[in-house]
C-alpha positions as CSV (number, residue, x, y, z in Angstrom):
1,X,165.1,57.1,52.9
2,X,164.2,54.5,50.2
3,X,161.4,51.7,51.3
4,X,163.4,48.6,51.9
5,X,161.3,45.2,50.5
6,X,161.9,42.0,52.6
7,X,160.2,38.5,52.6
8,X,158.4,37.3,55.1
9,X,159.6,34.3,57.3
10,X,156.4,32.6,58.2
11,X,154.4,33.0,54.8
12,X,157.0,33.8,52.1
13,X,155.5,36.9,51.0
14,X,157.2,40.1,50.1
15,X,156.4,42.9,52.3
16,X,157.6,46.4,52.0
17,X,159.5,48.5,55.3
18,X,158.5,52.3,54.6
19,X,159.8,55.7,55.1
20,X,157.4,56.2,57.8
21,X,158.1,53.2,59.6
22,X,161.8,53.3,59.3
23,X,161.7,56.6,61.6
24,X,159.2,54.9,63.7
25,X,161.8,52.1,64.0
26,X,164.7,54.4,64.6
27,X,162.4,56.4,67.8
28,X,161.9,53.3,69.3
29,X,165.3,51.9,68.7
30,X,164.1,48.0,67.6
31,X,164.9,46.6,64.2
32,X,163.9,46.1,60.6
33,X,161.4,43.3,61.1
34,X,161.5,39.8,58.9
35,X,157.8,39.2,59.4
36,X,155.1,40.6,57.8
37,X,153.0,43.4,59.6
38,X,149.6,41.4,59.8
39,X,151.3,38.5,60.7
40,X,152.9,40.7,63.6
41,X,149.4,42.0,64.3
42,X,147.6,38.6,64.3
43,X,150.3,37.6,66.3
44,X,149.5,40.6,69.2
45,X,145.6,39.5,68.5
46,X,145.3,36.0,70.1
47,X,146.7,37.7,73.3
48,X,143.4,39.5,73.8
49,X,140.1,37.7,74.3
50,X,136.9,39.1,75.3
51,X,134.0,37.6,73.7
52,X,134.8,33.6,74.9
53,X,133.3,33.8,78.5
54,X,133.7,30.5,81.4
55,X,131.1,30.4,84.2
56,X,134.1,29.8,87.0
57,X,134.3,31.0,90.3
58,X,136.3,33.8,91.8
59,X,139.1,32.2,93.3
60,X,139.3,34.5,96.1
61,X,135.6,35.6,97.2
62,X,134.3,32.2,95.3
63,X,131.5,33.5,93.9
64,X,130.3,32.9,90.5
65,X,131.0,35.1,87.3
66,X,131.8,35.0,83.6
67,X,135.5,35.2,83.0
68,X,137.6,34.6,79.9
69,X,139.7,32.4,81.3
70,X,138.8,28.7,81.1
71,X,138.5,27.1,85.0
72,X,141.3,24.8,84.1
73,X,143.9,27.7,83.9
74,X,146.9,27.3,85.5
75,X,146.9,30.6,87.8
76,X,144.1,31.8,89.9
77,X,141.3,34.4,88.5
78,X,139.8,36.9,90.4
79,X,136.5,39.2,89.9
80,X,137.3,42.5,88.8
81,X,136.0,43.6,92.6
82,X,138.7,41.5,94.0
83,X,141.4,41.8,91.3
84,X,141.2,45.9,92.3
85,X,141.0,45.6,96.1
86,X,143.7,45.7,98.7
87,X,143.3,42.1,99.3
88,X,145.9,40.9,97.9
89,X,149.3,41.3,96.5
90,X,151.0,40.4,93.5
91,X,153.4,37.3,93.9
92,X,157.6,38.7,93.2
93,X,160.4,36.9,91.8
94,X,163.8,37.8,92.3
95,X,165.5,38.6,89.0
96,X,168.4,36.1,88.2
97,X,170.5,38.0,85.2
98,X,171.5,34.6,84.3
99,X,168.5,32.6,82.9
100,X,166.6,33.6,80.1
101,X,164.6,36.2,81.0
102,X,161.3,34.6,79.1
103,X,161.3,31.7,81.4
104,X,161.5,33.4,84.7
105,X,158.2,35.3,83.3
106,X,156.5,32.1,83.1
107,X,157.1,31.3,86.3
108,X,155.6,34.6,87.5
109,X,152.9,34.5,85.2
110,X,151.4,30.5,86.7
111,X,151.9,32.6,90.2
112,X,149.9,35.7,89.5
113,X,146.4,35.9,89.9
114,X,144.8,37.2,86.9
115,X,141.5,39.4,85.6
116,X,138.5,37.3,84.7
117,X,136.6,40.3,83.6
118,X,136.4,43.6,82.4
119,X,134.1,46.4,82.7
120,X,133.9,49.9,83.8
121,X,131.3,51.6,85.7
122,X,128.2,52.2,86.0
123,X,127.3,48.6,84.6
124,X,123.7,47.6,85.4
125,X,122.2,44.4,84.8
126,X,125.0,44.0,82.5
127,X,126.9,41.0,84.2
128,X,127.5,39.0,80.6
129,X,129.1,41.4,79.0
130,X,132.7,41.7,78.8
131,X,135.6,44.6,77.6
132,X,132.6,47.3,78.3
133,X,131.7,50.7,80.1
134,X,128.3,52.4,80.6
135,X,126.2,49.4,79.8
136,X,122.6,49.0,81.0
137,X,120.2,45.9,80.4
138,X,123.0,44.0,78.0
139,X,123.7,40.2,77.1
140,X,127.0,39.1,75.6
141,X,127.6,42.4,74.5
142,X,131.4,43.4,73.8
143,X,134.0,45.7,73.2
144,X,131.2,48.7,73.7
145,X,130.1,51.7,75.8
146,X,126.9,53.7,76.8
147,X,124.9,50.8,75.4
148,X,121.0,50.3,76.2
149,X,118.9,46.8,75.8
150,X,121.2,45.6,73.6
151,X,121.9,41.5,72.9
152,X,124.7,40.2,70.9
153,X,126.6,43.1,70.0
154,X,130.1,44.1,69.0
155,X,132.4,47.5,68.8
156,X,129.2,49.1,69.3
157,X,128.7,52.8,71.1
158,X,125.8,54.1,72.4
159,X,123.0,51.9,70.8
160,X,119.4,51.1,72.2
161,X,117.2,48.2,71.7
162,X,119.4,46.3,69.3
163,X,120.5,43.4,68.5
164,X,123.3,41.6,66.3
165,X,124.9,44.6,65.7
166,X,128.7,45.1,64.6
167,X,130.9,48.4,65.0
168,X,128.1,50.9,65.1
169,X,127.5,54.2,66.9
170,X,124.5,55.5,68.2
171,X,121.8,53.3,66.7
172,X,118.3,52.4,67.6
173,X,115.9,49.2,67.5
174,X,117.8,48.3,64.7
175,X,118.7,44.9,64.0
176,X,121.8,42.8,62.0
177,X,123.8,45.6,60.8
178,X,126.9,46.4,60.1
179,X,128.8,49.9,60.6
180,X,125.5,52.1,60.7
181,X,125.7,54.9,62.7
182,X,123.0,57.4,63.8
183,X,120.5,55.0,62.4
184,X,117.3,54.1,63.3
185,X,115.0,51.4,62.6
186,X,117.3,49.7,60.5
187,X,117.2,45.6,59.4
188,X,119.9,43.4,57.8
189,X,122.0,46.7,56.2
190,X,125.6,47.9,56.4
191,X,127.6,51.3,55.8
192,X,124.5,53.8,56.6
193,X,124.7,57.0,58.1
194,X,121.8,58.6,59.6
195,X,119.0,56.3,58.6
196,X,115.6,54.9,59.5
197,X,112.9,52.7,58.9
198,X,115.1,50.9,56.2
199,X,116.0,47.3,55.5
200,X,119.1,45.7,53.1
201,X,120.5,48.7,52.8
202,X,124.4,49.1,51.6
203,X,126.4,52.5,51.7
204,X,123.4,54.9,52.2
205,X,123.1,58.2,54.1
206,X,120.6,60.1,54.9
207,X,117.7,57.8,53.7
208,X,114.7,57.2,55.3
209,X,112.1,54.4,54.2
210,X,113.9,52.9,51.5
211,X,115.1,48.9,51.1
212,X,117.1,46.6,48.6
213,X,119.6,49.1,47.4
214,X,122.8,50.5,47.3
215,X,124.7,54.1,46.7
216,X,121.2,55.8,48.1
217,X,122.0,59.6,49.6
218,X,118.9,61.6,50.6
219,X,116.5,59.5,49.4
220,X,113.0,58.1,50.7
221,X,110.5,54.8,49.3
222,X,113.3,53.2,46.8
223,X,113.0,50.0,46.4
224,X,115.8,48.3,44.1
225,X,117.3,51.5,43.5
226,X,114.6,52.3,41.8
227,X,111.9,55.8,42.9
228,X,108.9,54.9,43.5
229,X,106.0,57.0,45.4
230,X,104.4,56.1,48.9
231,X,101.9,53.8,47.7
232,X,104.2,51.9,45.7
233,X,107.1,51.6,47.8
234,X,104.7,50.2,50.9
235,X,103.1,47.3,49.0
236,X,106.8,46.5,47.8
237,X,108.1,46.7,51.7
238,X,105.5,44.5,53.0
239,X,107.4,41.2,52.2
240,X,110.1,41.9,54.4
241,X,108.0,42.5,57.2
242,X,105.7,39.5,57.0
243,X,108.7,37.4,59.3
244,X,108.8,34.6,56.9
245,X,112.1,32.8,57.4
246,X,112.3,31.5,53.7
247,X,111.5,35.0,52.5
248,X,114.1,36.5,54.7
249,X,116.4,34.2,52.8
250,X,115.4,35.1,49.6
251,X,116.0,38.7,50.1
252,X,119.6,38.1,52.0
253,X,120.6,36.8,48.8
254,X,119.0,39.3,46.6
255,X,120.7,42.0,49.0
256,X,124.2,39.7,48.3
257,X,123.9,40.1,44.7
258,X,123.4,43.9,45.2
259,X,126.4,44.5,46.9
260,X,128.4,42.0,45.0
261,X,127.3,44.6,41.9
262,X,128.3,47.8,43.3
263,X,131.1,49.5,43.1
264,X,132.9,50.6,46.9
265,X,134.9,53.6,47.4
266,X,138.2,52.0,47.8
267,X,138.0,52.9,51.5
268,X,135.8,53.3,53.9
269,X,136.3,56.3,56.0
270,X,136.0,60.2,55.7
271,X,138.2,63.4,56.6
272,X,141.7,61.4,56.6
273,X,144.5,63.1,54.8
274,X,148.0,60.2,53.8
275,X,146.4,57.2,54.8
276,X,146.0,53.7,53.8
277,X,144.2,50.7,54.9
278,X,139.9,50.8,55.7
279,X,137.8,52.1,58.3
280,X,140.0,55.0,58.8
281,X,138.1,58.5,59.8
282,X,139.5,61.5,61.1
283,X,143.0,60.6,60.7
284,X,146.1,61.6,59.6
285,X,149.7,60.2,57.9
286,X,148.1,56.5,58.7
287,X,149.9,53.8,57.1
288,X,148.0,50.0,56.3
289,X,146.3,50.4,59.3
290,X,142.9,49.3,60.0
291,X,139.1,50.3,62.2
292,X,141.6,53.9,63.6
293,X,139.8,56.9,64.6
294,X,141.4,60.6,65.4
295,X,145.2,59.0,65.0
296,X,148.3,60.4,63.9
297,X,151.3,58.9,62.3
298,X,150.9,55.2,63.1
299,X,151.8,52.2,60.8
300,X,150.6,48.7,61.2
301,X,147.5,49.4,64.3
302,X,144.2,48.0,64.4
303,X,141.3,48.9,66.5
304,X,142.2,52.1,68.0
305,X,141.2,55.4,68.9
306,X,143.2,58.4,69.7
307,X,146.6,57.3,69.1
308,X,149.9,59.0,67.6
309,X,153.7,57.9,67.1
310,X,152.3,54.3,67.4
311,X,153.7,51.0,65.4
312,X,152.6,47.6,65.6
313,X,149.5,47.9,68.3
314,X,146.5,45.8,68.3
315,X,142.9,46.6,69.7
316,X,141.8,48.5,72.5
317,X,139.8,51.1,71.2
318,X,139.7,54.7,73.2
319,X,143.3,54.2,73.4
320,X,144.6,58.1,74.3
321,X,148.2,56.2,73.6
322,X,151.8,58.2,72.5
323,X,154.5,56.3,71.6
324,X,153.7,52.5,71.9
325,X,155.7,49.5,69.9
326,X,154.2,45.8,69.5
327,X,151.4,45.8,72.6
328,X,148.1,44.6,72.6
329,X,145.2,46.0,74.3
330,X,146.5,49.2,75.9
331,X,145.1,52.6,76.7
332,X,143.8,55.2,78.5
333,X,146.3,57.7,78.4
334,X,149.2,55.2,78.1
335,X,152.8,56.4,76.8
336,X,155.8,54.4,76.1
337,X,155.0,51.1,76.3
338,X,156.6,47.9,74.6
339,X,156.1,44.7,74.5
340,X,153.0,45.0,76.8
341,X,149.3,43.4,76.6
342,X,146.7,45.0,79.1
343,X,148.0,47.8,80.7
344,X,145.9,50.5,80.9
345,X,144.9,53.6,82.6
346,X,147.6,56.2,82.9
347,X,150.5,54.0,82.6
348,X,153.9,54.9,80.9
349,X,157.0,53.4,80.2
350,X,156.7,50.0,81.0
351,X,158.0,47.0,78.9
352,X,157.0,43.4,78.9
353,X,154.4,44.2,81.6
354,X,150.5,42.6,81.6
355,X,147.4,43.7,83.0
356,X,149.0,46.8,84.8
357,X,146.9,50.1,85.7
358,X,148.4,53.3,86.5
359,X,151.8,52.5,86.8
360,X,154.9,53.4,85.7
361,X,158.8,52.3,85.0
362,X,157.9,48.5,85.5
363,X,159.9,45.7,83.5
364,X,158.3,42.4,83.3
365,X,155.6,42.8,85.8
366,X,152.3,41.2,85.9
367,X,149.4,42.5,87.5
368,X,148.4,45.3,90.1
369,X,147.8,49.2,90.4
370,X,150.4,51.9,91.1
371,X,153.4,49.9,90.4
372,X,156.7,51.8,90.0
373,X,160.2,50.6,89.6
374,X,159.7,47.1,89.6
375,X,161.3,43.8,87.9
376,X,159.0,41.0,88.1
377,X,156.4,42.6,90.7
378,X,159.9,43.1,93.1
379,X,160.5,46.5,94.0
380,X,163.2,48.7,93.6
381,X,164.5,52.2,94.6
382,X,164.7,54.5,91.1
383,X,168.2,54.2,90.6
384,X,168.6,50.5,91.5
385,X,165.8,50.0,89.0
386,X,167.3,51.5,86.1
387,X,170.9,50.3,86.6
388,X,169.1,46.3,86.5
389,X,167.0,47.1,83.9
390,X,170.4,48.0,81.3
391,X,172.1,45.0,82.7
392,X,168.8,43.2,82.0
393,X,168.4,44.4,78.3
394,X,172.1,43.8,77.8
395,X,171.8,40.1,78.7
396,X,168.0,39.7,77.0
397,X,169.7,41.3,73.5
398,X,173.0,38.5,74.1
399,X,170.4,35.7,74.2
400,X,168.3,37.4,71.4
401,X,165.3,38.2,73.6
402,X,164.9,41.8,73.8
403,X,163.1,43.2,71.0
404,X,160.7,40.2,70.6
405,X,157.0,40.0,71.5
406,X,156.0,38.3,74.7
407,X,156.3,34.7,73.7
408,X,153.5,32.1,73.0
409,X,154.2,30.2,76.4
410,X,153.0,33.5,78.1
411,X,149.8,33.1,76.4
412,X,146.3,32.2,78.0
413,X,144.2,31.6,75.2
414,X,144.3,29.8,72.3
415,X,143.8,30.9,68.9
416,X,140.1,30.4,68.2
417,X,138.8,32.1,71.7
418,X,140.6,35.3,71.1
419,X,140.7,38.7,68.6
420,X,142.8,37.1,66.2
421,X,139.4,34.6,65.1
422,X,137.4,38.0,65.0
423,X,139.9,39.8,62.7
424,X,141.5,37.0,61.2
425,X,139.6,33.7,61.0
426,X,141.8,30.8,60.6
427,X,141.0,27.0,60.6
428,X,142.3,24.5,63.1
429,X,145.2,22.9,60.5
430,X,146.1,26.7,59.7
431,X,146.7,27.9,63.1
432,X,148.1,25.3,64.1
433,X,151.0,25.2,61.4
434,X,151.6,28.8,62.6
435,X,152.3,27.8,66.0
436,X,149.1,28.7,68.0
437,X,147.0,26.3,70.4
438,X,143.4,25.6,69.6
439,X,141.0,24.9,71.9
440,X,138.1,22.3,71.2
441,X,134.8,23.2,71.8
442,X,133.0,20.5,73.0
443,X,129.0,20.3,71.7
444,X,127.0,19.9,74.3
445,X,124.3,17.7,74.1
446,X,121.0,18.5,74.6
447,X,117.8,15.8,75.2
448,X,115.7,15.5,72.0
449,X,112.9,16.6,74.0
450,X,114.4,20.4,74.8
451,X,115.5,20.7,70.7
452,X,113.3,23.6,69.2
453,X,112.7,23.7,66.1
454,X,111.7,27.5,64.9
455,X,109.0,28.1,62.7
456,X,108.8,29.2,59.7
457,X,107.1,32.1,60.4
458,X,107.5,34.7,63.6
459,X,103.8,35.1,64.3
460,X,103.4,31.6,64.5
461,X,105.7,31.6,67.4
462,X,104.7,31.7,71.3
463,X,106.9,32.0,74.3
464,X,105.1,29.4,76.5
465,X,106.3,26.7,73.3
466,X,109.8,27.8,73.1
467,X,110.8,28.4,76.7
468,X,113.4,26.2,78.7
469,X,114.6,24.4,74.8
470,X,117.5,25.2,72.6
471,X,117.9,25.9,69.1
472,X,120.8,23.6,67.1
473,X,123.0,25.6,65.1
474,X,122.4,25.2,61.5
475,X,126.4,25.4,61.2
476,X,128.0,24.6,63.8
477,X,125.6,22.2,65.6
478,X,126.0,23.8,68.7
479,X,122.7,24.1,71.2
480,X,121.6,27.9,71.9
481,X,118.8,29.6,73.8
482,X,117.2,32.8,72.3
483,X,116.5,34.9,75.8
484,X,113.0,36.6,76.6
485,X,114.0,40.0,75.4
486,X,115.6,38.7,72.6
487,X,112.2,36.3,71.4
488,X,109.8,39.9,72.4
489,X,112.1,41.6,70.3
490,X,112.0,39.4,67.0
491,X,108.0,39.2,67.6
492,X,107.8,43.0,67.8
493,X,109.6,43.7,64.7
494,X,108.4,40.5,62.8
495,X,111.7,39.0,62.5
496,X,111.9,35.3,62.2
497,X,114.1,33.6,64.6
498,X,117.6,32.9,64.1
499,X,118.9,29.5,63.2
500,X,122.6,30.2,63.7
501,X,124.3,30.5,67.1
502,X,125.2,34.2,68.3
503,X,128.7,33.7,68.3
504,X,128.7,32.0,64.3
505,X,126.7,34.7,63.8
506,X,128.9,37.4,65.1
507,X,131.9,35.6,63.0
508,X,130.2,36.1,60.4
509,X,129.3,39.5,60.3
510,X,132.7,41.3,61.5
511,X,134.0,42.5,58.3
512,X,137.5,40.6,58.3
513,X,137.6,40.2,54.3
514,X,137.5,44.1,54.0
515,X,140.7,44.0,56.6
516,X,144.1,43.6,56.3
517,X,144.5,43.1,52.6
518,X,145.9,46.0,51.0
519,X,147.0,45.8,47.5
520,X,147.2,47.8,44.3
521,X,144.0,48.0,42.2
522,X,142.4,50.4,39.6
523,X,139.6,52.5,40.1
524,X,137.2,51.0,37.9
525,X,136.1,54.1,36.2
526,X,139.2,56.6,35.8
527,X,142.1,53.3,36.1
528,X,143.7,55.5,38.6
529,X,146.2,53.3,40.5
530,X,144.7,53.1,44.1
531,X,145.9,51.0,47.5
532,X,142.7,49.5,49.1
533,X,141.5,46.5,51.4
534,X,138.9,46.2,49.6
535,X,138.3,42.0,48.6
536,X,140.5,41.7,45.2
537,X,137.3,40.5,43.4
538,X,135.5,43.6,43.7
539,X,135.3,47.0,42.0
540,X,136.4,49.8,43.3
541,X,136.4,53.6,43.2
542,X,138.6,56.2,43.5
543,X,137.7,59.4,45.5
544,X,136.6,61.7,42.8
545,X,135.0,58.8,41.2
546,X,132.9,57.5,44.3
547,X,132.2,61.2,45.3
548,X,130.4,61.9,41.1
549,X,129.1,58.3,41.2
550,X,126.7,58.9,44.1
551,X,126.3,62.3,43.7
């Protein structure tokens, strides 16, 4: 089956359909798209949101709670203790074969009370944290489990005493880093495995007391790639432990120099056999598909775990998902799904269905547990169900409906409060012209007298000065507080403190330029022809190369 090239309709680019996803296309019975695959993911992204948080009230109980849907919603939001009790019941519409099938959703969707908030248990002292499981003594800590003291954190598994940290696994007091896994003690330092007591490190493993360098395995006291003995390396170390802000800066640049010098292995991931795109590990016959872990045969997913015969499906995580088309956030043991966003836990073949958990054989339903054979939350015996459901599909495919996402209008959230700005920053003119609402953030403003301006120096800071005032955002002039924990934790490690708001910060330190780019290139020692993510500018390696470069 020869790979079929097609341009895109929204950008105009040429995009190729392969092998691979031609079969995939043919088991799930949908068409050869006209769009390009990471505009069909960012599409499936701004559907999920889990980091922009509203102090609202329950609508049922009334009490407070963090949701990530704005007060002014049109439907009612419930507290994840009300939104699973017996309290209520999901509003039904009757099905009318007639009229488009999209608007009758709608409808339903303004009616349905939704989920302000999701976490799984045990959560302790956790309450502003949201998409989380296992989490103990966290702040605005998302889209992780089994965390510990943790502030400001992303993607992040079973860290302790950290903050600002993005998609890392079992870390320690560590601070601003970036995929580091098994690391401890680690400042300002990305791609490390099994590190400690290290700062501005870059694609090390196994490296204890080192700093400023790159391509390090095994090593202890470098300093600018460069051995030096005990002595030596601890008079060098000292300036970045002094918590001088201006110094800090100094050395973020030096460390940008570094890695804009070094060569990357042209993807980031280990034990993978057919598979293209970055952060891939564990994986197999993976096609332009990005952050995937233990996967099988998938094109065109991002931000999943545990996934096989899956095409088009955008973040989750531990997804434990079998044949899935075009969803976002699904998993737990899901199986063929379409067309779906937040259905979770146990539930199989359901189409056009939202925030559903353990159900089954549901068509357009939105909300509620142990749902089967239902059209638009109405119930149905099994054999009722699936004689509507063909007269349904035959109608939605005369109108051109069936086979298409959920539509915009069925969205909550506009384009800057969900995934798609983490994975795919746009501005406000851009997304816009692509058809997605944007929500203005309105800067608060705060009285001159409760401005705080850091100093230049950590040790010259006390808490008794800074509590009760904000910080202004050096970028985005928004007001923000830095918490107790947070100001003990930058004073204990000698860290100056931050001038840019969490969320900027967070922004800033996903890794979206290493993510859905992939293009030829040439390894830059061998000019073997290679498909990488890796930012166009930079030079990369392929795997025999990487493999006798750092060893």
């Amino acid at each position: 089956m020869p790979e079929i090239k097609k341009i895109c309709t929204i950008t105009g680019k040429e995009f190729s359909i392969s092998e691979q996803e031609q079969e995939l296309r043919k088991k799930f019975g949908v068409e050869l798209p006209d769009i390009h695959p990471y505009e069909r993911l960012r599409y499936l992204f701004t559907f999920r949101n889990y980091h922009t948080l509203y102090a609202r009230k329950c609508d049922m109980c009334q009490k407070n709670f963090l949701s990530v849907h704005d007060p002014a919603s049109p439907f009612q939001v419930y507290c994840m203790s009300c939104w699973y009790s017996d309290k209520w019941t999901p509003p039904e519409l009757e099905l009318d074969l007639d009229k488009p099938f999209f608007e009758q959703l709608e409808i339903l969707t303004k009616k349905t009370p939704r989920l302000g908030q999701i976490a799984a248990k045990p959560m302790e002292n956790s309450d502003y944290c949201n998409a989380c499981s296992g989490l103990k003594n966290c702040y605005m800590t998302f889209n992780a489990t089994g965390c510990e003291d943790c502030y400001f954190c992303i993607g992040t598994s079973y860290a302790k005493d950290s903050i600002d940290l993005g998609v890392c696994e079992k870390s320690e007091l560590s601070y601003d880093s970036q995929s580091c896994n098994g690391c401890y003690h680690v400042f300002w330092s990305e791609y490390l495995e099994n590190c400690q007591d290290c700062y501005f490190l870059y694609d090390c493993a196994d490296c204890s007391e080192c700093a400023l360098s790159t391509g390090l395995r095994h090593a202890r006291h470098v300093f600018l790639n460069e051995q030096l003995n005990e002595r030596e390396y601890a008079e060098k170390v000292k300036e970045l432990q002094k918590g001088d802000y201006q110094k800090l800066q100094e050395h973020r640049k030096k460390f940008e120099e570094l890695k804009k010098n070094y060569k990357n292995k042209y993807l980031i991931g280990v034990k993978n056999e057919d598979v293209s795109g970055n952060f891939i590990y564990t994986s197999k016959s993976i096609e332009d598909s990005y952050l995937i872990i233990d996967s099988e045969n998938c094109v065109n997913i991002a931000n999943v775990w545990n996934a096989k015969d899956c095409l088009d499906i955008a973040s989750f995580g531990v997804m434990n998902a079998e044949n899935c088309y075009c969803c976002c956030a699904i998993g737990l043991d899901v199986m063929n799904l379409r067309y779906c966003t937040l259905c979770i836990t146990g539930s199989h073949d359901l189409e056009y269905c939202v925030e559903l958990s353990a159900s089954h054989d549901c068509f357009g339903c939105i909300g509620g547990n142990k749902n089967e054979y239902k059209i638009l939350n109405k119930q149905y015996s099994k054999e009722d169900y699936k004689k509507t459901v063909a007269k349904l599909k035959e109608k939605m495919k005369e109108r051109g409906e069936y086979g298409k996402p959920q539509p915009q209008t069925l969205n909550p959230f506009a384009y800057n409060e969900g995934l798609a700005m983490i994975h795919m920053p746009l501005k406000k003119a851009e997304a816009e012209k692509l058809g997605y609402k944007w929500k203005e953030k309105k800067i608060p403003q705060v009285p001159a007298d409760k401005v705080y301006q850091p100093k230049d120096n950590i040790n010259d800071e006390n808490w008794a000065d800074f509590q009760g005032k904000f910080v202004i955002c050096e970028k985005s002039k928004r007001p923000f507080k830095i918490i107790k924990q947070e100001f003990d934790f930058y004073k204990k490690h000698n860290i100056p403190l931050p001038r840019i708001h969490p969320e900027v910060r967070m922004l800033d330190r996903y890794p979206s330029d290493l993510l859905f780019n992939l293009h030829k290139a040439q390894c830059a020692n061998c000019q073997t022809t290679l498909q990488t993510s890796m930012p166009k500018k930079d030079q990369v390696l392929c795997e025999a190369c990487y493999q006798e470069t750092i060893y």
